[in-house]
N, CA, C and O atoms as a Tripos MOL2 file, in Angstrom:
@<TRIPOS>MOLECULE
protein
  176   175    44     0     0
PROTEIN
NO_CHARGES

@<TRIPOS>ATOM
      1 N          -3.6800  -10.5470  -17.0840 N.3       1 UNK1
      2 CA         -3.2020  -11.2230  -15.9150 C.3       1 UNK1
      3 C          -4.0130  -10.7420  -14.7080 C.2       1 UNK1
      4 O          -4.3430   -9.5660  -14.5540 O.2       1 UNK1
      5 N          -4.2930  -11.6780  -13.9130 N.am      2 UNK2
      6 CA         -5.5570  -10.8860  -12.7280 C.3       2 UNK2
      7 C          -4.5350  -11.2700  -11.4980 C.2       2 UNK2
      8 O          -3.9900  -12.3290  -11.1860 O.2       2 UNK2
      9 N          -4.5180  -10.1830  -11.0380 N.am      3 UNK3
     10 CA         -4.0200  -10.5070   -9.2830 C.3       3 UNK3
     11 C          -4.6450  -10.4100   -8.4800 C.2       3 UNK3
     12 O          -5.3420   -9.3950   -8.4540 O.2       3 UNK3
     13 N          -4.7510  -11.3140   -7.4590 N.am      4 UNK4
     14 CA         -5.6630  -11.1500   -6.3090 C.3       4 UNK4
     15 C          -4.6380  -10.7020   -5.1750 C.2       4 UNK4
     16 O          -3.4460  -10.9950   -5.2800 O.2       4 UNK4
     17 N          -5.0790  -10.0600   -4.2040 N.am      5 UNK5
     18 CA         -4.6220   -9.3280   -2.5820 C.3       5 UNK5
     19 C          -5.4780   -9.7970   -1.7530 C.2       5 UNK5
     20 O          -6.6120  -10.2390   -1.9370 O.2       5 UNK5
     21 N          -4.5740   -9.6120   -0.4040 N.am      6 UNK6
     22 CA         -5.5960  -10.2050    0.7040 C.3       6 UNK6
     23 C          -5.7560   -8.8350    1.2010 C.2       6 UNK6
     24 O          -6.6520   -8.7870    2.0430 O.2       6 UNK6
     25 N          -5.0690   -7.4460    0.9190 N.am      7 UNK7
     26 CA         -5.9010   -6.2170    1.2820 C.3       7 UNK7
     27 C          -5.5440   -5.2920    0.4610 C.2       7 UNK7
     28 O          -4.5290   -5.4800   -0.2090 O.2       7 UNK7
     29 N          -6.1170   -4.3600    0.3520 N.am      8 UNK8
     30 CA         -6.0590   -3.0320   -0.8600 C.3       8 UNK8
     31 C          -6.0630   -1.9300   -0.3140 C.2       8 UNK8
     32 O          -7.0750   -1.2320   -0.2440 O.2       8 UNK8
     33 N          -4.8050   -1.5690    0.2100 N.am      9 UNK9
     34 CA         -4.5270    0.1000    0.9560 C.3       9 UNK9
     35 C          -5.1710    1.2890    0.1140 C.2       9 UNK9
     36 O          -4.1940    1.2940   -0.6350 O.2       9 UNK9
     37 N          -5.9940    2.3330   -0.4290 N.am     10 UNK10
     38 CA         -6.2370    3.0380   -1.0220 C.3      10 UNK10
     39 C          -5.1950    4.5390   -0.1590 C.2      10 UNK10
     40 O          -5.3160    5.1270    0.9160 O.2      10 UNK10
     41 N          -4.4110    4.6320   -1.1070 N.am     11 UNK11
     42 CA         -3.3960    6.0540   -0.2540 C.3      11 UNK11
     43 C          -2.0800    5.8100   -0.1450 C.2      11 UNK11
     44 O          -2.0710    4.6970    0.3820 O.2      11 UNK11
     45 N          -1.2760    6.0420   -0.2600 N.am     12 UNK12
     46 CA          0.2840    5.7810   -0.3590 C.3      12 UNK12
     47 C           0.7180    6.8780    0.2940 C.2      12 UNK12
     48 O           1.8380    7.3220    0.0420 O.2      12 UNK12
     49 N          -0.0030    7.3980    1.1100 N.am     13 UNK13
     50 CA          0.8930    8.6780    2.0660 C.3      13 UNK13
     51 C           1.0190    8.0510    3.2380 C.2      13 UNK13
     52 O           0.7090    6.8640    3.3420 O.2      13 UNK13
     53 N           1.6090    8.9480    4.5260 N.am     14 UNK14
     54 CA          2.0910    8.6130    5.5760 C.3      14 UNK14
     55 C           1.1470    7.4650    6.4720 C.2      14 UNK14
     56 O           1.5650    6.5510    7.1830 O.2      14 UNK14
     57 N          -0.0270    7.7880    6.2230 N.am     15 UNK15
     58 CA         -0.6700    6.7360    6.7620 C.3      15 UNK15
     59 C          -0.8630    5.3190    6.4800 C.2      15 UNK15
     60 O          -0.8440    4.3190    7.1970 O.2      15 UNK15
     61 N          -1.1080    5.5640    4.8880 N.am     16 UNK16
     62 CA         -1.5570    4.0300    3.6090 C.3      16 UNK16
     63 C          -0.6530    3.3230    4.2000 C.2      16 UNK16
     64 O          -0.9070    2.4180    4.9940 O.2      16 UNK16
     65 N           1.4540    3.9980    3.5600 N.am     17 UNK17
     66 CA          2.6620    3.2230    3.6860 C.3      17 UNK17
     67 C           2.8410    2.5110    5.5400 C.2      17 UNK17
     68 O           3.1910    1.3610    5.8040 O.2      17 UNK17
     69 N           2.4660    3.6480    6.6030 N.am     18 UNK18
     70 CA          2.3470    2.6940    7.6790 C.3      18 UNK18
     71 C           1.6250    1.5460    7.9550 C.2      18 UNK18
     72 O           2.0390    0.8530    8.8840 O.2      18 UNK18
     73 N           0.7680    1.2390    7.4340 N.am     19 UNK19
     74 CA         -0.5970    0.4780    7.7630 C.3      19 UNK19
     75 C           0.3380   -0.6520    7.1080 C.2      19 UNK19
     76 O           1.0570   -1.3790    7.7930 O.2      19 UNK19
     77 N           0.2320   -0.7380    5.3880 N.am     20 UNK20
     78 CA          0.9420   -1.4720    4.9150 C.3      20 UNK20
     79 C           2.2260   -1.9450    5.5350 C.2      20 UNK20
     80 O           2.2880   -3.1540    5.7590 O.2      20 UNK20
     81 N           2.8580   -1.4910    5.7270 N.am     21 UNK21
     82 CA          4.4870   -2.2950    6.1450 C.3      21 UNK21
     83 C           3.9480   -2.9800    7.7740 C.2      21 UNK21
     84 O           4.1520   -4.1400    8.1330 O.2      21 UNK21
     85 N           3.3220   -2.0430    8.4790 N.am     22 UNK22
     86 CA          2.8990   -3.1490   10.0400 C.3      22 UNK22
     87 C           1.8200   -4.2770    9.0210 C.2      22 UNK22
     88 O           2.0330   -5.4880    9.0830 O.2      22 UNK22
     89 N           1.1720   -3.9590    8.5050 N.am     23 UNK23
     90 CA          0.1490   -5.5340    7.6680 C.3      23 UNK23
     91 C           1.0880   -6.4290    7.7170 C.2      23 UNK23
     92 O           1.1840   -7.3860    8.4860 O.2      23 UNK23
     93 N           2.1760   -5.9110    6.3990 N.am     24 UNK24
     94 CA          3.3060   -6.8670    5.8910 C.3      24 UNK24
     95 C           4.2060   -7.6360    7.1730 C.2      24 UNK24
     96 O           4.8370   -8.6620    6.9190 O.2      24 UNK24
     97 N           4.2030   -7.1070    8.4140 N.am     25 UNK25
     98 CA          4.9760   -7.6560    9.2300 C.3      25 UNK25
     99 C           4.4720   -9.3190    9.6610 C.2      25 UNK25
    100 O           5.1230  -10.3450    9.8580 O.2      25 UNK25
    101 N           2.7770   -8.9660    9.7000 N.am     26 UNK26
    102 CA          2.3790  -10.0240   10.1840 C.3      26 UNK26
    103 C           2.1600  -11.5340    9.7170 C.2      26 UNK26
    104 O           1.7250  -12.4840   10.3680 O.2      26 UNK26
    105 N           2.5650  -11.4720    8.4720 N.am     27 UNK27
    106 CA          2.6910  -12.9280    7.9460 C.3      27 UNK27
    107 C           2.6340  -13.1740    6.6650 C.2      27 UNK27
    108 O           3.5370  -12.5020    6.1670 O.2      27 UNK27
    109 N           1.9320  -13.9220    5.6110 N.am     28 UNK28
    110 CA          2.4970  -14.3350    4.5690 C.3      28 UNK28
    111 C           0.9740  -13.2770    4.2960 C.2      28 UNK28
    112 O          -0.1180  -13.7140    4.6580 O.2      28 UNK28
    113 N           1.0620  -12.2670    3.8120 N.am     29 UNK29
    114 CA         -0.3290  -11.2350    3.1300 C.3      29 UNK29
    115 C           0.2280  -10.3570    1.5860 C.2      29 UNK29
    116 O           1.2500   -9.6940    1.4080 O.2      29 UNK29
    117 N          -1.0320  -10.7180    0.5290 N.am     30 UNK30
    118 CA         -0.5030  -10.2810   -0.2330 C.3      30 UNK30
    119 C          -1.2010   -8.5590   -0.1240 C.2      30 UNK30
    120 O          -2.4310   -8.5380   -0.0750 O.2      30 UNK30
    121 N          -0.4460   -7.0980   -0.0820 N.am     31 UNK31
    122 CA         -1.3440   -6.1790   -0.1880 C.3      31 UNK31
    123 C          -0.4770   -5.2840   -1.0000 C.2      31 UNK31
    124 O           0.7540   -5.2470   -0.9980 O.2      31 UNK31
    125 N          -1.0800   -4.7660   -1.5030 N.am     32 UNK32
    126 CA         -1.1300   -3.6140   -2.5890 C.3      32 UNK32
    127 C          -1.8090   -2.5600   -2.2580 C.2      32 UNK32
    128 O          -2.9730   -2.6120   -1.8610 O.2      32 UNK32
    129 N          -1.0290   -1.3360   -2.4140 N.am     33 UNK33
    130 CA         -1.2890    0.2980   -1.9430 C.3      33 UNK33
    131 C          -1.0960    0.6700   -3.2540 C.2      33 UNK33
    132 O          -0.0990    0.4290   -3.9340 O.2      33 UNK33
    133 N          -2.5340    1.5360   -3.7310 N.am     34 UNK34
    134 CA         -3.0170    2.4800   -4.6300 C.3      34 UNK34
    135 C          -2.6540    3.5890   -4.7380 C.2      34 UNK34
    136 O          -2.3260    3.9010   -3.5940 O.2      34 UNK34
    137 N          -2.5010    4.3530   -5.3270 N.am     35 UNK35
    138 CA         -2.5410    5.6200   -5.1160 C.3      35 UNK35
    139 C          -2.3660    6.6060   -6.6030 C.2      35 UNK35
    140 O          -1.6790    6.3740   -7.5980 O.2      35 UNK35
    141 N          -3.2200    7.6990   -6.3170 N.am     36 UNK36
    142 CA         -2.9760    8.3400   -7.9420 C.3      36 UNK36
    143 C          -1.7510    9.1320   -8.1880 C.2      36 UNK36
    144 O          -1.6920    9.5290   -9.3520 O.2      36 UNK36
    145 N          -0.6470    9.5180   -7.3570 N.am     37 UNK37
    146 CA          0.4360    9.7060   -7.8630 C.3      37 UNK37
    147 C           1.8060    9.0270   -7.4060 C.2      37 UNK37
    148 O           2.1010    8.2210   -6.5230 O.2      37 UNK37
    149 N           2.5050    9.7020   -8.3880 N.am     38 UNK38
    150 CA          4.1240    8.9340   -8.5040 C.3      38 UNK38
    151 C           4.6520    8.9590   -7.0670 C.2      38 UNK38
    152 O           4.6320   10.0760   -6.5500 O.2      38 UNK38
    153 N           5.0730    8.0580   -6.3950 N.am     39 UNK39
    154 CA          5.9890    7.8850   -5.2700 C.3      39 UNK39
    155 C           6.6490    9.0410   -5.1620 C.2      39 UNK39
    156 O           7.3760    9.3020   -6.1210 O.2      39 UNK39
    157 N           6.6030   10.1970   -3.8520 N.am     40 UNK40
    158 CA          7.9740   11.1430   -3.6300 C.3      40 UNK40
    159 C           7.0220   12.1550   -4.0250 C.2      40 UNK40
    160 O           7.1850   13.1810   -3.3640 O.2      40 UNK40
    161 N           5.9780   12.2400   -4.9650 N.am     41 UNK41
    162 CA          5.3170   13.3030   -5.1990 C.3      41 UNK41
    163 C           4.3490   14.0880   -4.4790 C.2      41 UNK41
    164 O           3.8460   15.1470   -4.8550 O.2      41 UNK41
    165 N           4.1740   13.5690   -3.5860 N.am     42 UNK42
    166 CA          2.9890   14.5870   -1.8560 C.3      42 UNK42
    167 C           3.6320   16.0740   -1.9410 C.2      42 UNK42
    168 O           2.8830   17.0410   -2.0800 O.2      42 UNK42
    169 N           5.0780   16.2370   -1.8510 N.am     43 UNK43
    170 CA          5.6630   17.3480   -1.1630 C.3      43 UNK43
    171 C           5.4490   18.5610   -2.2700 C.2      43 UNK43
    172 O           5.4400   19.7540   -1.9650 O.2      43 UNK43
    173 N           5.2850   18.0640   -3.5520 N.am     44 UNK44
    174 CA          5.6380   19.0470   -4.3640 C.3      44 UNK44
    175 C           4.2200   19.2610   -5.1440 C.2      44 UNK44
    176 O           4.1200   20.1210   -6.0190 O.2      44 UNK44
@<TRIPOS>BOND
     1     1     2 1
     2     2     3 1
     3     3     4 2
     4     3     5 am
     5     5     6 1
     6     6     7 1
     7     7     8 2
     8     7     9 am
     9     9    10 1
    10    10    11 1
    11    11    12 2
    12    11    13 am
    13    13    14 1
    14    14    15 1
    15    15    16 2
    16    15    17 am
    17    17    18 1
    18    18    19 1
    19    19    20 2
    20    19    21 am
    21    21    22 1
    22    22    23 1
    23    23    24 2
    24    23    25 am
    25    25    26 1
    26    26    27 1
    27    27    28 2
    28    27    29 am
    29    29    30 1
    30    30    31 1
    31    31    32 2
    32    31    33 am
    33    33    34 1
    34    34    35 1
    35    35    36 2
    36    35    37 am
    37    37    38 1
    38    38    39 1
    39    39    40 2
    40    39    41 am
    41    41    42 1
    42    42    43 1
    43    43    44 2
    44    43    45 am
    45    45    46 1
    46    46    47 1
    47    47    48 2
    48    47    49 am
    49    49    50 1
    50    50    51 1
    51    51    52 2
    52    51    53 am
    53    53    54 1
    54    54    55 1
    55    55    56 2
    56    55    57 am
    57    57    58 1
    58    58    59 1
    59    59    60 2
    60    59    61 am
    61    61    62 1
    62    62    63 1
    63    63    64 2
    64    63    65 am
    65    65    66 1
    66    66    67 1
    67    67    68 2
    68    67    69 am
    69    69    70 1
    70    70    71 1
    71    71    72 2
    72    71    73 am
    73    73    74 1
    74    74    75 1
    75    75    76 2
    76    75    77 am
    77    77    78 1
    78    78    79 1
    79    79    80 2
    80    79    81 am
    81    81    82 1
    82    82    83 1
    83    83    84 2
    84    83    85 am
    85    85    86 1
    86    86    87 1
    87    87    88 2
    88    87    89 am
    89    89    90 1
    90    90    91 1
    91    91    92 2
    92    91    93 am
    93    93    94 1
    94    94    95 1
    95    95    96 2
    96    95    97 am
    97    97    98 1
    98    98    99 1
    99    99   100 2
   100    99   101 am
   101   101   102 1
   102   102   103 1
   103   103   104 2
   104   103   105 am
   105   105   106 1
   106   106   107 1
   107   107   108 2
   108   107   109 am
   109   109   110 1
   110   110   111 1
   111   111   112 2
   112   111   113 am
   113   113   114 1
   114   114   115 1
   115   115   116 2
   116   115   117 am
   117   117   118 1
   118   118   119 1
   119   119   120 2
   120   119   121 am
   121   121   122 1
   122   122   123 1
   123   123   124 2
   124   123   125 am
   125   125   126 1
   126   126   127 1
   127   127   128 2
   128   127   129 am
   129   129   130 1
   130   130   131 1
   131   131   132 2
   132   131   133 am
   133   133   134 1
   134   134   135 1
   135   135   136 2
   136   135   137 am
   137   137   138 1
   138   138   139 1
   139   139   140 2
   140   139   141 am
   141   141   142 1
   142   142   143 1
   143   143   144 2
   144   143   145 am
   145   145   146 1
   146   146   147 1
   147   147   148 2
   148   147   149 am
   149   149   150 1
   150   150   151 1
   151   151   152 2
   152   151   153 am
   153   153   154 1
   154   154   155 1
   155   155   156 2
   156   155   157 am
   157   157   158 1
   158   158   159 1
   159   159   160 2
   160   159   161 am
   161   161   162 1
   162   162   163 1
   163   163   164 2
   164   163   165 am
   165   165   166 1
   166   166   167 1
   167   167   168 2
   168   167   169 am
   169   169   170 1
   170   170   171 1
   171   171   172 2
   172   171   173 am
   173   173   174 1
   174   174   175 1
   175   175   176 2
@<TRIPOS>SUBSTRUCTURE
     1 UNK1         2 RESIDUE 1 A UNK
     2 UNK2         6 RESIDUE 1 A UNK
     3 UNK3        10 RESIDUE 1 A UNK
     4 UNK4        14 RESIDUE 1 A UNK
     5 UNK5        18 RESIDUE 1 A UNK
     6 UNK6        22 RESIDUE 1 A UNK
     7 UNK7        26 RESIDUE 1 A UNK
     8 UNK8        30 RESIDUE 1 A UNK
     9 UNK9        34 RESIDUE 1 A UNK
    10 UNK10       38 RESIDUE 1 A UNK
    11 UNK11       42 RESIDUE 1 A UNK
    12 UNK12       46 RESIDUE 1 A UNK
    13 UNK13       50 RESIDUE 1 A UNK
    14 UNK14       54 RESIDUE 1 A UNK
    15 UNK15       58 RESIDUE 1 A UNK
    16 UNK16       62 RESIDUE 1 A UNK
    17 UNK17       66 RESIDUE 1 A UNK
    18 UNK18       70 RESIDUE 1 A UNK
    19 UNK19       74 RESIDUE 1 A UNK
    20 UNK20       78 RESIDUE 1 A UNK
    21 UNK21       82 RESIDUE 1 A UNK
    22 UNK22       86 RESIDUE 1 A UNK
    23 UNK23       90 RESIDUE 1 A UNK
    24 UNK24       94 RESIDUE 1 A UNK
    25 UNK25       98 RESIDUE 1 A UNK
    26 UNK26      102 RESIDUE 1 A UNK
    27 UNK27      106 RESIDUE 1 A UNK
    28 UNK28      110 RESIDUE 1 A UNK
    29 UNK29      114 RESIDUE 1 A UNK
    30 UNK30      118 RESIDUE 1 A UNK
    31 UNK31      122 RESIDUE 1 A UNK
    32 UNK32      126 RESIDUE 1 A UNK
    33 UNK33      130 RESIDUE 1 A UNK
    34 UNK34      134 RESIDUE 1 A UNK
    35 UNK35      138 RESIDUE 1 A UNK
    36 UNK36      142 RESIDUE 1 A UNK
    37 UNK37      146 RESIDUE 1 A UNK
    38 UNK38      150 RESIDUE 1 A UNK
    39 UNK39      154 RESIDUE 1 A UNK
    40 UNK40      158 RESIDUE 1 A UNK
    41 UNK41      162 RESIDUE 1 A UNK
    42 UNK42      166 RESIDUE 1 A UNK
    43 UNK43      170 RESIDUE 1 A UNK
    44 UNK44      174 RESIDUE 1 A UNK
């Protein structure tokens, strides 16, 4: 199955997840945030 995005966050930390959700505010965008570990896992 191939998905296409209209952007590709590389990073799911404090910065990636901000960028993404203000992107997402602005209209119909498909984006997807990468990242090599499990959600919740930075702290530990």
């Amino acid at each position: 199955m191939n998905r296409t995005y209209d952007i590709v966050i590389a990073g799911g930390g404090v910065i990636g997840a901000s960028c993404a959700y203000q992107l997402s505010r602005r209209g119909n965008l498909r984006i997807a945030v990468v990242d090599d570990k499990r959600p919740g896992n930075a702290t530990r």
